[in-house]
C-alpha positions as CSV (number, residue, x, y, z in Angstrom):
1,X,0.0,0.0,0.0
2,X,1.5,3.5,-1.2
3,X,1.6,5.2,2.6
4,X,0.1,8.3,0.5
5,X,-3.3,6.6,0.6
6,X,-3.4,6.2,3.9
7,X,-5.3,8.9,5.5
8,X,-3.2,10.7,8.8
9,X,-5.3,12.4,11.6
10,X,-3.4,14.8,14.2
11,X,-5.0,14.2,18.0
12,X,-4.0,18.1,19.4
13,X,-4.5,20.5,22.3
14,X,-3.3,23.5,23.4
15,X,-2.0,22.2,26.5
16,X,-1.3,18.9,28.1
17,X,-3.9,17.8,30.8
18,X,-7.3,18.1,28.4
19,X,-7.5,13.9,27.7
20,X,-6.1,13.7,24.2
21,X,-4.1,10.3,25.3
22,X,-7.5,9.3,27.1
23,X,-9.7,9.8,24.2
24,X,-7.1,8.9,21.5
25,X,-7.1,5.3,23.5
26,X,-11.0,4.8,23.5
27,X,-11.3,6.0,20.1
28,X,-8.9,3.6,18.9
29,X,-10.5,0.9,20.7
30,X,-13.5,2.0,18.9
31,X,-11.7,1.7,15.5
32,X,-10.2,-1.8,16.1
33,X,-13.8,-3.0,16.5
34,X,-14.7,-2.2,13.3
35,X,-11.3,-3.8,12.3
36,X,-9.2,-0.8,11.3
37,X,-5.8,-1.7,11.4
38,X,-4.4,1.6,13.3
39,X,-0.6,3.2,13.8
40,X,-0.4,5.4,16.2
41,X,2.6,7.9,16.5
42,X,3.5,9.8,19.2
43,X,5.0,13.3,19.6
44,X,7.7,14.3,22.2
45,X,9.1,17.9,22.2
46,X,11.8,16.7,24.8
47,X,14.0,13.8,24.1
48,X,13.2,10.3,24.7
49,X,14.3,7.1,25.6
50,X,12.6,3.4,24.8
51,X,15.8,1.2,26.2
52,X,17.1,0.8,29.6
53,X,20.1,1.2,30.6
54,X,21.8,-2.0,30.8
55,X,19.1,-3.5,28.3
56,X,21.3,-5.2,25.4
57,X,19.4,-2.6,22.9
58,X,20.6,0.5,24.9
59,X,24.3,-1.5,25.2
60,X,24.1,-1.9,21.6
61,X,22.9,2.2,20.9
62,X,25.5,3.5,23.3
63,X,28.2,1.2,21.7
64,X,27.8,3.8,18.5
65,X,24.8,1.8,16.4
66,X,22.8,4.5,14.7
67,X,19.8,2.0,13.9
68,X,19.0,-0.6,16.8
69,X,16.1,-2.9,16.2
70,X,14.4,-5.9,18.3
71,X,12.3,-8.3,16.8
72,X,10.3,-10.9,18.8
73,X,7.7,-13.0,17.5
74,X,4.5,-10.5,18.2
75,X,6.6,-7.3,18.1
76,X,9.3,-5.2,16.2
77,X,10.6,-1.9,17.4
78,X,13.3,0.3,15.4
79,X,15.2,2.9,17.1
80,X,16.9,5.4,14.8
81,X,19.6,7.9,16.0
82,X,18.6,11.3,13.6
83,X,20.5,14.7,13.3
84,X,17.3,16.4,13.1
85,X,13.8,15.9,14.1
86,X,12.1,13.9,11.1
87,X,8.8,15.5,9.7
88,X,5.6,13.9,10.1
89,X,5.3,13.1,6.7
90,X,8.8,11.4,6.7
91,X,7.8,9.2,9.8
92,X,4.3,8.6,7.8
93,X,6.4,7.1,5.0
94,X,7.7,4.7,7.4
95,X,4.5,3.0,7.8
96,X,2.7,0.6,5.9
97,X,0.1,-2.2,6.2
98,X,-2.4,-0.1,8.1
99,X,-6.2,1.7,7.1
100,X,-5.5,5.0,9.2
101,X,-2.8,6.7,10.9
102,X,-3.7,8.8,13.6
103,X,-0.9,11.1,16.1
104,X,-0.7,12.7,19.0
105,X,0.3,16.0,18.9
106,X,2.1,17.5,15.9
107,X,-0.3,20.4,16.3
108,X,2.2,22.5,13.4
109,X,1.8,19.8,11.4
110,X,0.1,19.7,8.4
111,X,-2.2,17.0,8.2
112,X,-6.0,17.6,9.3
113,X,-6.4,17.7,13.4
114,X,-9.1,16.9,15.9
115,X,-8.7,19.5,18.1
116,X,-9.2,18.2,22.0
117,X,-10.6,21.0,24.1
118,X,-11.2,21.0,27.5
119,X,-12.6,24.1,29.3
120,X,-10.9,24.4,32.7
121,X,-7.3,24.0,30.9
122,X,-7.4,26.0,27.9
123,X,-9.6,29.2,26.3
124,X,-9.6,29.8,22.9
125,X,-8.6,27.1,20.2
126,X,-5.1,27.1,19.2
127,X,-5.7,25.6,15.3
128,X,-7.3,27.6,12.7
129,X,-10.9,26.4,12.0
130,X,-8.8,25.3,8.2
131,X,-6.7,23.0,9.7
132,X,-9.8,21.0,11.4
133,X,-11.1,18.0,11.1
134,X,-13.2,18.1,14.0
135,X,-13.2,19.5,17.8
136,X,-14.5,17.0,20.7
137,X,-14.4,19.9,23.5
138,X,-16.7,20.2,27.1
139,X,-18.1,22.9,25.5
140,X,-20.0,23.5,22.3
141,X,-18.3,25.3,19.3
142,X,-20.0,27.1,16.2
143,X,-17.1,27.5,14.1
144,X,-18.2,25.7,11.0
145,X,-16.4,22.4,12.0
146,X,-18.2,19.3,13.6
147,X,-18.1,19.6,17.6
148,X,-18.2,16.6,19.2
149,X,-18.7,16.1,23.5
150,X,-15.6,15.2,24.7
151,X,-16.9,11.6,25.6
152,X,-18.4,10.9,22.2
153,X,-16.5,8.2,21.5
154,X,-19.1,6.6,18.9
155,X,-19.5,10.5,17.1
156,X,-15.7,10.9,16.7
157,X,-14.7,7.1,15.4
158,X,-18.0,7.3,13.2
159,X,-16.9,11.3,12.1
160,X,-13.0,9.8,11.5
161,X,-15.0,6.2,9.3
162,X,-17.1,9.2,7.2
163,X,-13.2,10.6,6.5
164,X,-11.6,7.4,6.1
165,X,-14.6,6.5,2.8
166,X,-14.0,10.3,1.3
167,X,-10.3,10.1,1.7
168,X,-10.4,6.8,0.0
169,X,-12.4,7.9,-2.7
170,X,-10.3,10.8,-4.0
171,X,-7.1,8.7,-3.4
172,X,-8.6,6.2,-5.8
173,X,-9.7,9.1,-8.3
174,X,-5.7,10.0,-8.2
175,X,-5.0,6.3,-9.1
C-alpha cells in the first residue's frame, strides 16, 4: 500500500492535561472494533528514551549503532539515532500495512487535526478552523467544523470512518 493513501489524523491540544491520550485510547479501541488496522505515533518535544540502561538494545545504541532494532515474535521496534527531528510526513512514509494513521500532537503539522478541548485548561482554540477536522471539546463550538462532546467516543470514530470512505475515494480518483 503507497503510505500516501493512507489517511493521517493529528489528536492536538493547546496544552497537556485536556484527555487527548485518554480519548485517543477509546477512540482507537473503537476503530479496532470495526477492524481498522491503526498506527499510532506519538510526539515528544523533549527527548526520549525506549531502552534501559543495561538493556542489550541500549548496550548496543550506546556502543555507536545508529539503527537498533528488536524483533520478537508478536513485536518489532526500530530505534533510529537522527540529526534532526524527522517530519511527520517522513515518519508517515515509514508506515505501511495499516487503514488509518492517527498522532498525537504535531499540532504544526500539516495533516487535518481533531482539536481536543477542554474548558478548565485552555480558552480559545489554538488551530485555525482550516486545519480541522473536528473538535471534541466540554463545551460547544459554532465555528463551521463538527463539535463533538468530549466523551463521544461513537461520534468521533464514526466522524474519522465518514473521513476514512471520502479520503479513499479521492485517493482512488488519483490512481
Amino acid at each position: 500500500m503507497n503510505h500516501h493513501c493512507i489517511p493521517v489524523i493529528s489528536f492536538v491540544a493547546g496544552k497537556s492535561g485536556s484527555g487527548k491520550t485518554t480519548l485517543l485510547e477509546k477512540v482507537i479501541k473503537r476503530l479496532k472494533e470495526d477492524g481498522i488496522r491503526v498506527a499510532s505515533i506519538k510526539h515528544d518535544a523533549h527527548d526520549f528514551d525506549m531502552d534501559k540502561p543495561g538493556k542489550d538494545t541500549w548496550r548496543l545504541a550506546r556502543a555507536g549503532s545508529d539503527i537498533v532494532a528488536i524483533s520478537s515474535p508478536r513485536k518489532v521496534a526500530i530505534i533510529e539515532k537522527v540529526d534532526h527531528e524527522k517530519t511527520l510526513d517522513e515518519i508517515c512514509a515509514m508506515i505501511s500495512g495499516v487503514d488509518l494513521i492517527v498522532t498525537e500532537g504535531f499540532k504544526l503539522g500539516s495533516k487535518l487535526k481533531i482539536e481536543v478541548h477542554r474548558s478548565a485548561v485552555h480558552g480559545e482554540l489554538v488551530c485555525k478552523t482550516s486545519e480541522l477536522l473536528a473538535i471534541a471539546s466540554d463545551v460547544a463550538w459554532d465555528v463551521g467544523v463538527p463539535c463533538f462532546p468530549i466523551n463521544d467516543i461513537e461520534g468521533i470514530a464514526g466522524h474519522i470512518k465518514w473521513y476514512m470512505d471520502k479520503f479513499s475515494t479521492v485517493a482512488e480518483k488519483i490512481n
